[in-house]
N, C-alpha and C positions, 0 to 999 in steps of 0.2 A: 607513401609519398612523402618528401620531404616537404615542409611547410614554411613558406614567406612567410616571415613575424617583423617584415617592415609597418611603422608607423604603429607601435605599439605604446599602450599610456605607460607613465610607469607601472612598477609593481605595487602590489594593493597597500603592501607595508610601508610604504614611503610617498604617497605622496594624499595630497588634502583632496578629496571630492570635491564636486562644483555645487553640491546642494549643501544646504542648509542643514534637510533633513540629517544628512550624513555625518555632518560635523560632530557631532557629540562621541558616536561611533568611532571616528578617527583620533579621538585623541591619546587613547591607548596606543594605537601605534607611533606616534611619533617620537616615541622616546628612543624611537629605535631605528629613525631614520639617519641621525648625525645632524648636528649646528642647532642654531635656534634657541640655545641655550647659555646666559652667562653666570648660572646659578656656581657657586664654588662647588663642586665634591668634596663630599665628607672623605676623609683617610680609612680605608679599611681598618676595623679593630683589629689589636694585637691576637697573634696568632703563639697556641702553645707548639708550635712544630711540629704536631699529630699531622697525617695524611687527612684533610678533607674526608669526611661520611659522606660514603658512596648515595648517589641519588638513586631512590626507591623507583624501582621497574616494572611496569607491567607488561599486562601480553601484548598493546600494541608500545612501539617504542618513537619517536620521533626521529626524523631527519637529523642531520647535522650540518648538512649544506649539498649544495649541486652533485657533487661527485662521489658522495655517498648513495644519493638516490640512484645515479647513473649506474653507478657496480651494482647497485640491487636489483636495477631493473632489468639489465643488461643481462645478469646472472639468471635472473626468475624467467627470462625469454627463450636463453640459451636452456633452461633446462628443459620448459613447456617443449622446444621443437625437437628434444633429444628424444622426449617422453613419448612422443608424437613419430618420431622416426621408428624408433624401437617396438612400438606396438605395429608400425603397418611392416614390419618384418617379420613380426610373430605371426600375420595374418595371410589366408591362401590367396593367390594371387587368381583370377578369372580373366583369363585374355579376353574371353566375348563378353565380358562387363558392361553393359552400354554406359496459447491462457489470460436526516437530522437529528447525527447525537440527534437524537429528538430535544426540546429547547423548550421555556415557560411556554406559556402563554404567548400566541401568536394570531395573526389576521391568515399569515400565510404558510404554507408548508415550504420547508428549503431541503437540502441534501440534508441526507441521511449519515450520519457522520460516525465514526468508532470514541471521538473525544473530546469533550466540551469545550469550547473555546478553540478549536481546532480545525481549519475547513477543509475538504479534500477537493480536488475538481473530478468534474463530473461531464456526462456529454449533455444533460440539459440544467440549467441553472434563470432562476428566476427571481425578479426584483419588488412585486407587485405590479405590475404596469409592464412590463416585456419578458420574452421565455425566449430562450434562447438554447436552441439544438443545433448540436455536432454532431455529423453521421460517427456511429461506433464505432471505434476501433479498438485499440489493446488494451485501455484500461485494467494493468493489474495482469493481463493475460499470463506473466513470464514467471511466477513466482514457481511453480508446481516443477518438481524435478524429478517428481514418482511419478513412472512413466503408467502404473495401476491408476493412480489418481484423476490422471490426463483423460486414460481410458473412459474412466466411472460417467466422464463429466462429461465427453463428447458429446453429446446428443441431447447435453441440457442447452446450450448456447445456441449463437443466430445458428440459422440454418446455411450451409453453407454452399449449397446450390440457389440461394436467394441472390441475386444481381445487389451490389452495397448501392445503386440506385436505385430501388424500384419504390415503386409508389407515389405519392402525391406528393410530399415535398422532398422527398430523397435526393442527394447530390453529395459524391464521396468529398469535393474538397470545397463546400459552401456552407456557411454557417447559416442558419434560418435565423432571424428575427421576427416574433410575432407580438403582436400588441393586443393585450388581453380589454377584454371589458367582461368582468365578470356578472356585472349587475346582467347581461342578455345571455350570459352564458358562452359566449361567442370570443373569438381570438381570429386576427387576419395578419398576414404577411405583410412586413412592410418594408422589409432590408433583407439583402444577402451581402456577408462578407466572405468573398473569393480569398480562394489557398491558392498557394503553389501546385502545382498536380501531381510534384513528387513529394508530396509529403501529405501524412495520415493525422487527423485529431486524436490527440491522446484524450484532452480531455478541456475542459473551462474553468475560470474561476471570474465569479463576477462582485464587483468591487460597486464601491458606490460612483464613482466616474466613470471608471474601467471595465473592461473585458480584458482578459485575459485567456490566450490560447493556448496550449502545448501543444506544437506539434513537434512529428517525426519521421524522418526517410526511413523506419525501420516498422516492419509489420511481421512477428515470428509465429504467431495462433500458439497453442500449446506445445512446448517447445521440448519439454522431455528433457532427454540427457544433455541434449544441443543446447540449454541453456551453462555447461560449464565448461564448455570450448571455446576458449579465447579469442579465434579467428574467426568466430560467428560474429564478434564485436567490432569491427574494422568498417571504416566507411561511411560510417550511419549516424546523423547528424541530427541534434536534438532541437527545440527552437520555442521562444516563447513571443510569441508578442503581445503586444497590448494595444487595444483599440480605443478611442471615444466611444461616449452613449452617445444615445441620439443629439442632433438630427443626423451628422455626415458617416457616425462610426469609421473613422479613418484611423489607420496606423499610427501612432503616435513615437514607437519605440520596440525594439528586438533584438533578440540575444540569442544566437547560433552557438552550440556548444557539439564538441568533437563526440560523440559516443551516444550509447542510450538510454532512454528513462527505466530508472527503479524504481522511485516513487516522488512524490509531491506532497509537502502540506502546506497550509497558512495558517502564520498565528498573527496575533498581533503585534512581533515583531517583526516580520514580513514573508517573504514568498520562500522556503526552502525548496529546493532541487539537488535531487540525486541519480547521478548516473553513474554509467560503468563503459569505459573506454581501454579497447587495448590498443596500441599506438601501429599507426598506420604508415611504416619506415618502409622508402624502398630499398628494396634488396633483403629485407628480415622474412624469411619462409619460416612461418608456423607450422607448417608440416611438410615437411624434409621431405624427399625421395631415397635422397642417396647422403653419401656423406661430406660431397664436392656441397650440396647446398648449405648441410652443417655449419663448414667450414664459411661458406660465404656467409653467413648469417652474421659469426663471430666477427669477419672482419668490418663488417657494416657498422657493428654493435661500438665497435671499439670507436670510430669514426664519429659515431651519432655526439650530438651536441644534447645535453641533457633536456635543454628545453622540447626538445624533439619528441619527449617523449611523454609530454603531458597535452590534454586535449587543447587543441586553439579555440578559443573564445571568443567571438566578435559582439559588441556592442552597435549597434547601428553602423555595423560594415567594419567599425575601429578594431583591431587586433588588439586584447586587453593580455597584461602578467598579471595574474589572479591570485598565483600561488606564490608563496612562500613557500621553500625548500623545508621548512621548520617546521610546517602547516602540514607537512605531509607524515605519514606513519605505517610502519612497516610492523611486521608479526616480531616478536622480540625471541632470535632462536635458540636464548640459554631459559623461557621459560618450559615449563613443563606442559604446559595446555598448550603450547602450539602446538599442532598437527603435524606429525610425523611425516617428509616428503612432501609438506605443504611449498609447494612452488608458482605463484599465480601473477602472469604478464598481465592482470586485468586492475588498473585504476580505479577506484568506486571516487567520486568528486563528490561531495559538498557545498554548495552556494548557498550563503542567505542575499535574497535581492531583493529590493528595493521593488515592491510591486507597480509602482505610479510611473518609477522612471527607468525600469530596468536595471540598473545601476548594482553593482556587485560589493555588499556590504563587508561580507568575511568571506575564509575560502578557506578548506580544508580537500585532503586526501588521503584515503589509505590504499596501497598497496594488494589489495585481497579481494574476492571477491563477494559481493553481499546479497543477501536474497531476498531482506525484509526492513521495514522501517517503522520503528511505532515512534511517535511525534507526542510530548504534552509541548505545553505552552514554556516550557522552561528547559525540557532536554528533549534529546534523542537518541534513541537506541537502533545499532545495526546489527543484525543477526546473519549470520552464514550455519546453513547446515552442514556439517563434516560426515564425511562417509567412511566407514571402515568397512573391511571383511564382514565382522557378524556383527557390530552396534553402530548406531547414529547417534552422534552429538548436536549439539549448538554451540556454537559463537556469539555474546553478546557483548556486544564495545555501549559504553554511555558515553554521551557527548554531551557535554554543559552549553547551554546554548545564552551566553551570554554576548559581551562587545566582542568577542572571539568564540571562535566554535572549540571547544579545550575538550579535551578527553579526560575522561573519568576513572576511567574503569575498565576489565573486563571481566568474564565470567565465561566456564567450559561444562556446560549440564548435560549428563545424561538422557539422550530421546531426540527427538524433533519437531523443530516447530515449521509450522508452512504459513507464512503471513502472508494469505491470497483472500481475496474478500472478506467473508465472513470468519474467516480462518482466524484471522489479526484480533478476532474479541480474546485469544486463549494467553492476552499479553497487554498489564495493565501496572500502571502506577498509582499510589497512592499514600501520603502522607511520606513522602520520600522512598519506600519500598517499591520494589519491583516485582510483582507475583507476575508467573509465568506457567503455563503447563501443556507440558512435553509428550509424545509419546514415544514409546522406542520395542521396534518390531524385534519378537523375540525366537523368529523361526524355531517354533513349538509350538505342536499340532493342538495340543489342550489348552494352549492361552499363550496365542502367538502376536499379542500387543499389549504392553505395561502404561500406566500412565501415573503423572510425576505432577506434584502441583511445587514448584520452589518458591522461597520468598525472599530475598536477597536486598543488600542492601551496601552503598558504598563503605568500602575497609578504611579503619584508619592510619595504618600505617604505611598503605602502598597505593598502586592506582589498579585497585581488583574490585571485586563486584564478591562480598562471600555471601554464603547462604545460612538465614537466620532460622529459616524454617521448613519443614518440605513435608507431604503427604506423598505415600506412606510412611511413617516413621515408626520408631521401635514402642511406644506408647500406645500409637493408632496405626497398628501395622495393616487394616481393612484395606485392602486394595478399590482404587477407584475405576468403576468397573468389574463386575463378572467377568471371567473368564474369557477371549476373541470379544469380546466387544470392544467396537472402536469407539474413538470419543466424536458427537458430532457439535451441539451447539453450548457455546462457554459463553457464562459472562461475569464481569464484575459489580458489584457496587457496591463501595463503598468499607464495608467490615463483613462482607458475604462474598463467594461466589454461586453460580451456580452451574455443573455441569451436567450433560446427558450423554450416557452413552449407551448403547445400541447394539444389540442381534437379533433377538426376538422379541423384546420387551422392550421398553424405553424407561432405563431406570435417571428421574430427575436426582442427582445430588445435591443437598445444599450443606455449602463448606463454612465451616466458623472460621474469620481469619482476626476477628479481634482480639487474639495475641498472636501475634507475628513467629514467633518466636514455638509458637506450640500451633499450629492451624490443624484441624479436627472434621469428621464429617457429622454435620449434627442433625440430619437427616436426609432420609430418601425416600422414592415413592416410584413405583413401577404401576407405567399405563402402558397400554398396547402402542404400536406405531413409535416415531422419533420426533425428535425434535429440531432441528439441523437450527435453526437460529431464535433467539431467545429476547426477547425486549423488555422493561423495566416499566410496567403501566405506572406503577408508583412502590412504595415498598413495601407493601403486603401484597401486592399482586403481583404475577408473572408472567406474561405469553409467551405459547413457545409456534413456530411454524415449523411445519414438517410433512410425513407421509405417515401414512395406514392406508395397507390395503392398494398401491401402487395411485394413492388420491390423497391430493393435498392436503393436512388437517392441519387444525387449529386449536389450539387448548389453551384454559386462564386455569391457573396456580394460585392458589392462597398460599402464600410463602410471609404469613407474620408468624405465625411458629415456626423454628428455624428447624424444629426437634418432630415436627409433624405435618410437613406440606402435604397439600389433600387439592387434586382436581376440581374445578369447578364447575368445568362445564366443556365439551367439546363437541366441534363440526368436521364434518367433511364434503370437502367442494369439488363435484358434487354429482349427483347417480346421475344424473344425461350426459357423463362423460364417463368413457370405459377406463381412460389415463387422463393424469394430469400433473402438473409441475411449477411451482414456481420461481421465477427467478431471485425472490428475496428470498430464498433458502441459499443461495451461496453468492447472496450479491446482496447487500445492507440500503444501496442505492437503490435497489428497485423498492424498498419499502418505505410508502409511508405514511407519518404518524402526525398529527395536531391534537395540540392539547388546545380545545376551544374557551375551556373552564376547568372551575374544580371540581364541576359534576358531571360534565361531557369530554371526551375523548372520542378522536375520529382515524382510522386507520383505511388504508387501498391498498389490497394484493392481487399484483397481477399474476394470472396463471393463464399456461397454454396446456389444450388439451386436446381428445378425440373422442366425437360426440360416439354414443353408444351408437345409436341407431345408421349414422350413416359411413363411422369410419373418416369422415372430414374434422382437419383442424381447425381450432376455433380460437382463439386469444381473448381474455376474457380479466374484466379488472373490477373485482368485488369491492362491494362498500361498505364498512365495518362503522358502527357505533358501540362505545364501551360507556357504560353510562356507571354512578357511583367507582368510579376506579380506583378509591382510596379504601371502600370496604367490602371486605371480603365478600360474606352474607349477603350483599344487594347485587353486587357489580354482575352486568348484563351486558349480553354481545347480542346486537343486535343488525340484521340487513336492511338496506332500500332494493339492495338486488346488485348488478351487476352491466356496467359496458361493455361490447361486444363487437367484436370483429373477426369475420370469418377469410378461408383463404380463399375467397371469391370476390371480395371488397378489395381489391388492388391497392392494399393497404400491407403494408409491414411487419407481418404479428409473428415472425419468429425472427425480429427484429431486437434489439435491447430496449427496454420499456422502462417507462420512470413515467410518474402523475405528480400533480401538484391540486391542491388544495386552497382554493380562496371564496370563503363565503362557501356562499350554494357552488356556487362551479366547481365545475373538475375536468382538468386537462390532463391529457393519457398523451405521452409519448410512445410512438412505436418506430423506433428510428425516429426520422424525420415525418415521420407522417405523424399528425396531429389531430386527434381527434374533443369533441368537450360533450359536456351534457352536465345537467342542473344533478346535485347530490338525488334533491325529492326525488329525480324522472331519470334516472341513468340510461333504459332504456331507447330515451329517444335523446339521438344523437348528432353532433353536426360534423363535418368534417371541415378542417380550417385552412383558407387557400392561400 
């Protein structure tokens, strides 16, 4: 479709914001708008007649203006639909054809986060006083482009013969607000904020005024190889807004953006969003028939007005120019790490916005397409996996996330990273390094997956990302990992990692990375069962969550010898279930964790299973106490038991699930349906209307 871009503000580079807030922001740019200045210019220094030293390049390159982006884009579409013609020629024709950081010391439990200081949205989010649920949607769903991985997982997720209505408070495009009173145990309905009914909840972010929404016209479930087809991106329209808290919760502000979510964070510099748009031109066929369409595409192309080709943006209905041509960045294709045939019609945008008023800070773009996002409070890194014949790479771009969104950096590593839920812990910052760990399948039947810990760190003479350090190396040549074992739960912290990986055994590693420059495995420990996600009780202790035995289990690590980690104590949940699973094994949000004190610690994992005895589903959210969690020798896990909900209670339970923690109470999201009970009595429960 061609796109009305009447009544548009100016471009973000030239003109002053209406807030206040934004002023500080804007005044980098203005040097670059033209007027406003009578300062003299200094004379350029004398020059010896040497040619200017070339500016140092990295893998991505920046714009130079309009009509540069325009041949690139033009060029990258023309090739996607040639790529696209040529393979459905190759192919037989069939006439009859018919996917809380945990925090100090807290009253209450909040989202479960991969980075401190970092918040992600969530479908339920809580303030002390209101809980507020989104029916499930994609959250994260798209990352996964191993069609195995997709396979593995199906049948951990909602169920998908479940109605996204059913149960007690279920409603696909209503947000619940409920108002807790923890002293009785008890939480009631007291607001619904109504959606559009063409659009899905990605997810919330709740503010101290605000709510904030993500939705989306686009719903893909595990998308497989359809996540690197361009024309899967056309039409699909992303959207935030933001509401008041009580009493009225009304709209206040929203921003409709062309394409769709890749991911979200907030930091304290505000709301970032990233999405991936391929431009929605009429007359441009992404996939050809013949060569008459070819031919039409091109002459479209050459016609298109460049702006035509970046996503439309609306502010409260306003048409905004967001972008700067200079803001945008393309693969640089005299470096060596671009990707061989790398051609891609797919936009990834960048927004930092203004979360109170919507309002669009900075704005960047690149040209390619992206699969992951890990956020600190100061940068961001975007990763694309690269596929070849017989290895997998990664792509990683750093972005300085200062008055401007500036590129960094990049970096081309051997293996694969999948930044999908729990996946994103195998990708951490620290003290300006980047540790990262990859894996890369080595079709070989004796040890057909290698794994790679890199530690990288920005170069000084270019804008590249090198590597300072990496496991396995020639010193520590120990491969991480046995032989086919995959890697499942990774984490950081600090001057450690710790990874496990898995066939028969669940070997725990704990990695030395206090010299960067030499990182070491300074020991290991094999228990039965895995570990799939790992958490941080304090720094002698470890918990891992996982399986044995086709049953959820639970293990603490003594991890203050780094050279001799030793088990402490493990369960499994539990013999009245013949299976069971749960969702904070590849989702970080279904768990969670309250530090009460420095002697008590409070953990809920929920799990869905099937009782022995009758073969019926059950959902089920256990209540953990860690008591001493600073030393090894005392630290205790201990139960009150467990909330329950079976599939006869017209309740939710192969729903997406997330609890929250305040005081005695404890509220269990199951979708929309809302159930509580006292920590002491879990057993006896209320359901909340």
């Amino acid at each position: 479709m061609h796109i009305n871009r009447s009544n548009k503000t100016p471009s973000l580079g030239c003109f002053i914001p209406r807030t206040t807030l934004m002023f500080a922001v804007t005044i980098g740019f203005l040097a670059g708008c033209g007027g406003g200045s009578s300062t003299p210019v200094a004379p350029p220094p004398p020059t010896s007649g040497l040619p200017p030293e070339p500016v140092a390049e990295g893998l991505l390159i920046r714009m130079t203006d309009s009509e540069q982006f325009k041949t690139y884009m033009s060029a990258s579409i023309q090739t996607y639909a040639n790529d696209q013609f040529q393979s459905r020629q190759a192919e037989p024709v069939f006439n009859d054809a018919p996917v809380a950081e945990d925090g100090l010391f807290a009253e209450f439990s909040t989202t479960y986060t991969l980075e401190r200081n970092v918040d992600e949205y969530d479908i339920v989010k809580y303030n002390g006083t209101h809980i507020f649920i989104a029916p499930s949607g994609n959250l994260n769903c798209c990352f996964i482009v191993d069609d195995r991985l997709a396979a593995d997982d199906a049948g951990l997720g909602s169920n998908p013969d479940t109605p996204a209505d059913e149960g007690v408070g279920g409603s696909k495009n209503v947000i619940r607000v409920l108002k807790t009173d923890p002293a009785s145990g008890m939480a009631e309905t007291v607001h619904q904020i109504a959606l559009d009914d063409d659009r899905n909840i990605e997810g919330l972010y709740l503010l101290d005024q605000e709510l904030i929404a993500l939705t989306s016209t686009a719903w893909w479930g595990w998308s497989g190889d359809l996540y690197d087809q361009a024309e899967q991106w056309r039409g699909d329209s992303l959207g935030l807004q933001i509401y008041t808290l009580a009493p009225d919760y009304t709209q206040q502000h929203q921003l409709r953006i062309e394409g769709a979510l890749v991911n979200s964070r907030r930091t304290a510099a505000g709301l970032f969003l990233i999405s991936r748009h391929t431009p929605d031109i009429e007359g441009v066929i992404y996939t050809p028939e013949d060569q008459g369409a070819l031919d039409t595409t091109a002459e479209v192309l050459a016609q298109t007005d460049p702006a035509e080709f970046l996503p439309l943006i609306e502010r409260d209905g306003v048409a905004l120019e967001v972008f700067d041509y200079e803001q945008c960045y393309q693969l640089n294709p005299n470096d060596p790490d671009t990707p061989q045939g790398s051609s891609s019609p797919i936009i990834t945008t960048i927004l930092h916005v203004n979360p109170q008023t919507a309002e669009i800070i900075s704005a960047a773009c690149v040209i390619e397409r992206v699969d992951g996002i890990y956020l600190t409070p100061n940068r961001m890194y975007l990763t694309t996996n690269v596929w070849t014949q017989d290895l997998q790479d990664t792509l990683i771009h750093q972005f300085d996330l200062g008055q401007q969104i500036k590129y960094d950096g990049s970096a081309r590593l051997s293996g694969s990273l999948f930044l999908n839920d729990n996946l994103d812990f195998r990708i951490n910052e620290f003290e300006g390094n980047l540790r990262v760990v990859l894996s890369q399948w080595t079709n070989q039947e004796s040890d057909r997956v290698d794994h790679s810990l890199y530690i990288l760190q920005p170069a000084s003479e270019r804008p590249a990302l090198e590597v300072i350090g990496q496991l396995p190396n020639p010193e520590y040549p120990e491969e991480l990992g046995k032989p086919n074992e995959d890697l499942y739960g990774v984490r950081f912290l600090n001057e450690r990692a710790y990874l496990v990986t898995f066939e028969q055994t669940d070997p725990l590693y704990v990695i030395d990375l206090a010299d960067s420059s030499n990182p070491r495995i300074a020991g290991q420990l094999e228990v039965p069962g895995v570990s799939d996600f790992l958490h941080t009780v304090s720094d002698n202790v470890l918990f891992g969550l996982g399986q044995l035995d086709n049953h959820v289990k639970l293990e603490l690590f003594d991890v203050s010898d780094i050279y001799a980690p030793r088990s402490l104590s493990s369960k499994l949940l539990d013999e009245s279930l013949s299976f069971s699973a749960s969702q904070a094994q590849w989702n970080r949000r279904a768990f969670t964790y309250l530090r009460i004190n420095d002697q008590t610690h409070r953990m809920a994992i929920p799990v869905i299973g099937t009782l022995e005895d009758s073969a019926q589903s059950e959902a089920r959210l256990y209540l953990f106490d860690i008591s001493a969690p600073n030393i090894p020798n005392a630290v205790a896990l201990s139960s009150t038991g467990y909330m329950m909900a079976g599939e006869n209670d017209g309740l939710a339970i192969w729903g997406e699930q997330r609890s929250i923690l305040d005081g005695n109470a404890v509220y269990w999201a199951l979708d929309q349906d809302l159930i509580s009970a006292f920590w002491s009595n879990p057993t006896q429960t209320s359901i909340a209307h």
